[in-house]
C-alpha positions as a Markdown table, in Angstrom:
| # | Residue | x | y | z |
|---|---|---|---|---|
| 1 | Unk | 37.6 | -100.1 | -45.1 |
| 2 | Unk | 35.7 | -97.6 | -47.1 |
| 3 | Unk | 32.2 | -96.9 | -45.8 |
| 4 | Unk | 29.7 | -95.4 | -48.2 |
| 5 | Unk | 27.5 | -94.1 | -45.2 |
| 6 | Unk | 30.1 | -91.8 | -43.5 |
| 7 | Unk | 30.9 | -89.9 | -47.0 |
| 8 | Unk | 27.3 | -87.6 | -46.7 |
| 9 | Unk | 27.9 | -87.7 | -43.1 |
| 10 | Unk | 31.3 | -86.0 | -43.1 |
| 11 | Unk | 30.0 | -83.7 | -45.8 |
| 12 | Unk | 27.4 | -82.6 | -43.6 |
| 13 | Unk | 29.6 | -82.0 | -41.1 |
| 14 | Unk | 31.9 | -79.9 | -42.9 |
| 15 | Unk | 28.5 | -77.9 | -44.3 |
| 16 | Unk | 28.0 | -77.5 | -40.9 |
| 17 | Unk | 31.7 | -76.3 | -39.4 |
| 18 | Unk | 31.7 | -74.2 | -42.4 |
| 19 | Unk | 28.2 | -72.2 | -41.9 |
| 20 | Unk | 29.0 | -71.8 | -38.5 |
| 21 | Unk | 32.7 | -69.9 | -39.2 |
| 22 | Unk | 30.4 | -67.4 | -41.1 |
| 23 | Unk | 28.1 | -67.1 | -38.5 |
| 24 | Unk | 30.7 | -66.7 | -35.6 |
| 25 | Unk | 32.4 | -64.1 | -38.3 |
| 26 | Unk | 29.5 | -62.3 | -39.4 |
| 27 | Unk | 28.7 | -61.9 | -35.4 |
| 28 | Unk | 32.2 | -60.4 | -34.6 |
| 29 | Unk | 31.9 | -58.4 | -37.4 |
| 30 | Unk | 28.8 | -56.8 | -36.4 |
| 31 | Unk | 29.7 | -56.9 | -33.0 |
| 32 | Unk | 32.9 | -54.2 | -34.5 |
| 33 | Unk | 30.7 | -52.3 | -35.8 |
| 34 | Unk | 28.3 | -51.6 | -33.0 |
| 35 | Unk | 31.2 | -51.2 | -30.7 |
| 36 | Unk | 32.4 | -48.7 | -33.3 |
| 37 | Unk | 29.1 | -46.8 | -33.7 |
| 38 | Unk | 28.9 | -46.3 | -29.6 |
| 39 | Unk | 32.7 | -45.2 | -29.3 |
| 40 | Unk | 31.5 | -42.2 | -31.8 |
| 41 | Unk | 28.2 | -42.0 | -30.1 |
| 42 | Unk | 30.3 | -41.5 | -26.6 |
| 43 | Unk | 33.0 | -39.3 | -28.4 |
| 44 | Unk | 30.4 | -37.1 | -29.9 |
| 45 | Unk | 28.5 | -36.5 | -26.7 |
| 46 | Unk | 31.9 | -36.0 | -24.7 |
| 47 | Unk | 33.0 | -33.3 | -27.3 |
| 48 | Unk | 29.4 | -32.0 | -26.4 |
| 49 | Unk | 29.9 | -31.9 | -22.9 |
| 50 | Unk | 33.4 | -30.1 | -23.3 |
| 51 | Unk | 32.2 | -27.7 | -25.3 |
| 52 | Unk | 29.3 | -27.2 | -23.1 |
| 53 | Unk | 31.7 | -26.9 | -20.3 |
| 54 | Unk | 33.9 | -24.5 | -22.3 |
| 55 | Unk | 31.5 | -22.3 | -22.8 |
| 56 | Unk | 30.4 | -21.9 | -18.8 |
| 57 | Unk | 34.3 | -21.4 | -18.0 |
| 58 | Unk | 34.5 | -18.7 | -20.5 |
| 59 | Unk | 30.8 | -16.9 | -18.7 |
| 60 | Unk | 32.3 | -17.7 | -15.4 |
| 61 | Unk | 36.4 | -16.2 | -16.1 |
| 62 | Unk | 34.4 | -12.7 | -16.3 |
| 63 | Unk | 33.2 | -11.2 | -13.1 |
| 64 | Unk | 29.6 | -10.4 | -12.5 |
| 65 | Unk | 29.8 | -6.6 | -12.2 |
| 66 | Unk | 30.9 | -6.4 | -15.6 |
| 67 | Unk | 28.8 | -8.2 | -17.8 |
| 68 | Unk | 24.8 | -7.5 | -17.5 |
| 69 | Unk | 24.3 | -6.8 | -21.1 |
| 70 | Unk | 21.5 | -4.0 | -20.6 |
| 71 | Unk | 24.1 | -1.8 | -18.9 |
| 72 | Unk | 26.6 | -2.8 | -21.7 |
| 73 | Unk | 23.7 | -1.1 | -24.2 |
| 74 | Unk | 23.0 | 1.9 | -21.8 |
| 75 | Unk | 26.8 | 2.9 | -21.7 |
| 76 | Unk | 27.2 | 2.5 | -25.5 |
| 77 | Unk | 24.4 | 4.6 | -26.0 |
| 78 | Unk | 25.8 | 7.4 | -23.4 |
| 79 | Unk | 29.2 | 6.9 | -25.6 |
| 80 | Unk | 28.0 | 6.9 | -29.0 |
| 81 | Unk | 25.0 | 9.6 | -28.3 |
| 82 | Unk | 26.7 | 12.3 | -26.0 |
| 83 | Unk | 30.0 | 11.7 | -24.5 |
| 84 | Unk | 31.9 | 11.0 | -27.6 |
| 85 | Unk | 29.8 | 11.6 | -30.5 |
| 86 | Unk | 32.2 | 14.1 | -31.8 |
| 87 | Unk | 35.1 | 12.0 | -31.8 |
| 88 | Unk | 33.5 | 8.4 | -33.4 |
| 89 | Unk | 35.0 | 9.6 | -36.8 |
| 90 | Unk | 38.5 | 10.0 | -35.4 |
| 91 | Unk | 38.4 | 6.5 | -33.6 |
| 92 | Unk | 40.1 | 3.4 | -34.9 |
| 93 | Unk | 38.4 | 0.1 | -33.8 |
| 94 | Unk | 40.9 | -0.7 | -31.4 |
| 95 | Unk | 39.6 | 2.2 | -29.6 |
| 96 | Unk | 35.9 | 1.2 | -29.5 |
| 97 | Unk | 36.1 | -1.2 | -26.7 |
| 98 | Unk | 34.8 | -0.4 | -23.0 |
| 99 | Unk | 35.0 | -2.5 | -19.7 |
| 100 | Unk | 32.3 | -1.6 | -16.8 |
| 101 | Unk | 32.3 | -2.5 | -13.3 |
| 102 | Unk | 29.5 | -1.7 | -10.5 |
| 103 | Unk | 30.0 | -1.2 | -7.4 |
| 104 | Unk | 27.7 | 1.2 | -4.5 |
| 105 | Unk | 30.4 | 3.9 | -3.3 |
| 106 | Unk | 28.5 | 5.6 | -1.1 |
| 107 | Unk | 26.2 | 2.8 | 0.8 |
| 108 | Unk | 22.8 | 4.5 | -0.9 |
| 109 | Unk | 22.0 | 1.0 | -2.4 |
| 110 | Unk | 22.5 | 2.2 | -6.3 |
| 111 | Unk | 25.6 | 1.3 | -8.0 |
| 112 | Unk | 27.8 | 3.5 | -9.3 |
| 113 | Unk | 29.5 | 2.4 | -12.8 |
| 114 | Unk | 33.3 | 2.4 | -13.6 |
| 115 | Unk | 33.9 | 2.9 | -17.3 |
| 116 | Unk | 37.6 | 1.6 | -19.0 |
| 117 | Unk | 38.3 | 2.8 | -22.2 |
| 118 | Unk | 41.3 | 1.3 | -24.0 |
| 119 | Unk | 43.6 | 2.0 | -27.4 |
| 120 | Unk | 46.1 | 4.9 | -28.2 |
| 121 | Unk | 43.0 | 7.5 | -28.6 |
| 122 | Unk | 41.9 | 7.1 | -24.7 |
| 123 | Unk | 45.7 | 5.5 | -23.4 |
| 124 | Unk | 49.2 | 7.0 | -23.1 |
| 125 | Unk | 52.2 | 6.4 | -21.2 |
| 126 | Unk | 51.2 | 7.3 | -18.4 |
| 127 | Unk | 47.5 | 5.2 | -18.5 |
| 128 | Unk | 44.1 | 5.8 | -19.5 |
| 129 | Unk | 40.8 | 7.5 | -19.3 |
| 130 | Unk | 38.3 | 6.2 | -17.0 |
| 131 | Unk | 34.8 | 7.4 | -16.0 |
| 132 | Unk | 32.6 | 6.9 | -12.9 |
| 133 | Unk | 28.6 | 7.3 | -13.7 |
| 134 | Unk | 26.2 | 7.4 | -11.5 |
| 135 | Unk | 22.9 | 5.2 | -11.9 |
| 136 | Unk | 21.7 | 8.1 | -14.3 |
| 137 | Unk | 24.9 | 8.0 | -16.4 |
| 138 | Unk | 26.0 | 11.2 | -15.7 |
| 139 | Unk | 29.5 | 11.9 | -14.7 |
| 140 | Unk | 31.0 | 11.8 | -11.6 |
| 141 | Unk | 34.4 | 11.9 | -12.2 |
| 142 | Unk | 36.4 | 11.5 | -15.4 |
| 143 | Unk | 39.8 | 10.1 | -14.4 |
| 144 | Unk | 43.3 | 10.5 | -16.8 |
| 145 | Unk | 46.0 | 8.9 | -16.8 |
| 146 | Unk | 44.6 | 6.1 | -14.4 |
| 147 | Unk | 46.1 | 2.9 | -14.2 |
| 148 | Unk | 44.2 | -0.4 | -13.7 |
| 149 | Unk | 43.7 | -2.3 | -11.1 |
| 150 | Unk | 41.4 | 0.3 | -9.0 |
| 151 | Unk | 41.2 | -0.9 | -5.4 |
| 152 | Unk | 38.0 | -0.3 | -3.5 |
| 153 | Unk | 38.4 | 0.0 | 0.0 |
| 154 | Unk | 35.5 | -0.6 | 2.5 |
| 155 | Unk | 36.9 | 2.8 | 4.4 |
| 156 | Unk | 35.2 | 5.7 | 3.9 |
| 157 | Unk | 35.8 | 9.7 | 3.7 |
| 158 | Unk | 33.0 | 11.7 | 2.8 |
| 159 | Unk | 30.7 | 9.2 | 3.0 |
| 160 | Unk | 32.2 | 7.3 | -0.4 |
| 161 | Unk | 34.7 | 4.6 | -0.5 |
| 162 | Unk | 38.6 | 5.6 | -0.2 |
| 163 | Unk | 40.5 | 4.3 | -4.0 |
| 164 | Unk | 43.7 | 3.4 | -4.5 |
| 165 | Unk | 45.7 | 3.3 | -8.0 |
| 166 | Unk | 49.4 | 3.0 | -8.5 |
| 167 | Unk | 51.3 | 5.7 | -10.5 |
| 168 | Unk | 54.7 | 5.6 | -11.1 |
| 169 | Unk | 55.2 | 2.8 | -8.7 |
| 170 | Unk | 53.5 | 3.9 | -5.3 |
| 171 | Unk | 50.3 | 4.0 | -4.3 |
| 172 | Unk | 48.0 | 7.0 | -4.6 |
| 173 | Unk | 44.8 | 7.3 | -2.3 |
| 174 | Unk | 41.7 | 9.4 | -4.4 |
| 175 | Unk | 39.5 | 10.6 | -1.5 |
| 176 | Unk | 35.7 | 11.7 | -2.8 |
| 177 | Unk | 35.4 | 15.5 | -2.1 |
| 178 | Unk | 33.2 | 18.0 | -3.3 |
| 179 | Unk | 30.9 | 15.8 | -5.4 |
| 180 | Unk | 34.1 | 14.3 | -7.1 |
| 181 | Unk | 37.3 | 12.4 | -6.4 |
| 182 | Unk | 40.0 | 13.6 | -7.8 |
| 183 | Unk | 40.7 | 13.3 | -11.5 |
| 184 | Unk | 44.5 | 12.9 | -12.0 |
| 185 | Unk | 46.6 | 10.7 | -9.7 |
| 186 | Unk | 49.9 | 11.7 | -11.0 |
| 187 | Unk | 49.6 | 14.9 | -9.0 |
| 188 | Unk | 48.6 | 13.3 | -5.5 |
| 189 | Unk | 51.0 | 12.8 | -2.9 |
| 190 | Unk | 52.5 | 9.3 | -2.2 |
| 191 | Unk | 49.9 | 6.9 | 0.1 |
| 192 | Unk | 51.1 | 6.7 | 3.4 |
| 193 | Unk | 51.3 | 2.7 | 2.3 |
| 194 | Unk | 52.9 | 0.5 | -0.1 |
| 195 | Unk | 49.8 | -1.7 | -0.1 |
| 196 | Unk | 46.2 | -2.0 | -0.3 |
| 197 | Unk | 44.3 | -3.8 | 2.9 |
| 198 | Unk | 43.1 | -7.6 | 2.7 |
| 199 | Unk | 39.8 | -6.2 | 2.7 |
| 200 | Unk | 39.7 | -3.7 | -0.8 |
| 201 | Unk | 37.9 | -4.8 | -4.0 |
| 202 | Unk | 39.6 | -4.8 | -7.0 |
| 203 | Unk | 38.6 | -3.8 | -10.2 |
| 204 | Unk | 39.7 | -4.4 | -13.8 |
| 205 | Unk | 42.7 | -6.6 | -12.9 |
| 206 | Unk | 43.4 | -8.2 | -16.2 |
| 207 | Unk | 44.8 | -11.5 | -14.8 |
| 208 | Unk | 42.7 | -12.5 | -11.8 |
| 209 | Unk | 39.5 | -10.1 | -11.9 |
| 210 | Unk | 38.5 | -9.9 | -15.6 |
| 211 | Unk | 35.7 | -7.7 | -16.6 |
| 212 | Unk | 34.2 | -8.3 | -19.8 |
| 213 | Unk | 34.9 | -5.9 | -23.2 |
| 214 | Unk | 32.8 | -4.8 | -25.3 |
| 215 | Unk | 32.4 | -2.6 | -28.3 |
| 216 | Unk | 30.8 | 0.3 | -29.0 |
């Protein structure tokens, strides 16, 4: 039997089921979108943290005797203001790039500085130019036709450190004599070892001991 009372009723109840779809939807929906905001949030401050991380394993693939930047400056200065201010007009950029290493040879507490030059003006088939400064930046040695790595070994003769370079596939030692060690290995005698010790520091190794290049 048809009840006139029930007819608002039910239409309040439908009001009601209706209004609260729309609220349950118009929660989900901003629920989406805060969940969307904080998954870009968290992406932008992983991409942060990566590129932050980046950045200290590109510092850190360098090692540390070859990257202070003030002797970076005092070696470009040496280069472009004496050693090879005459030649900067016959240089192509590839040829403007150095690598430095520091190392104390002779146990006085100052370092001594390795210079590698790179490019066909300094390089040839044979290898490249390399100078060792001493704290002052004058020359101790300019070395041709040197091949990197250089080994340092903790041996000494003369009261510096013993080197070790390969040439032509054997090992050459370069013995400090004289106030200099010797400037070409291609005309010293065979080591009388295939191999470096355990104990030698290696310099300018281009896969495990990087040293930082830079331009001059």
């Amino acid at each position: 039997m048809y009840n006139p009372i029930c007819k608002p009723f039910r239409s309040m109840i439908t009001k009601f089921l209706t209004y609260f779809v729309c609220f349950s939807f118009l929660l989900i929906s901003c629920k989406k979108v805060a969940d969307t905001a904080n998954e870009k949030e968290s992406t932008v401050v992983k991409d942060s943290m990566q590129t932050n991380n980046q950045k200290e394993e590109i510092k850190a693939e360098f090692v540390p005797q070859s990257t202070d930047e003030q002797t970076a400056q005092n070696i470009k200065n040496f280069l472009t203001q004496d050693y090879l201010k005459d030649d900067l007009s016959f240089l192509q950029p590839v040829d403007r790039k150095f690598q430095f290493y520091k190392i104390d040879l002779n146990d006085d507490g100052n370092e001594e500085i390795f210079v590698r030059f790179s490019g066909p003006y300094f390089c040839g088939s044979g290898g490249c130019t390399f100078l060792l400064l001493d704290k002052y930046g004058e020359i101790i040695t300019k070395f041709t036709v040197t091949r990197a790595p250089i080994f340092v070994e903790p041996s000494k003769v003369n009261g510096w450190s013993l080197l070790l370079v390969k040439d032509d596939g054997v090992f050459k030692e370069l013995t400090f004599n004289e106030g200099s060690y010797p400037s070409n290995p291609s005309m010293l005698p065979k080591a009388p070892y295939d191999a470096p010790s355990g104990h030698a520091q290696v310099m300018f190794h281009d896969d495990m001991y990087i040293s930082k290049t830079f331009d001059f």
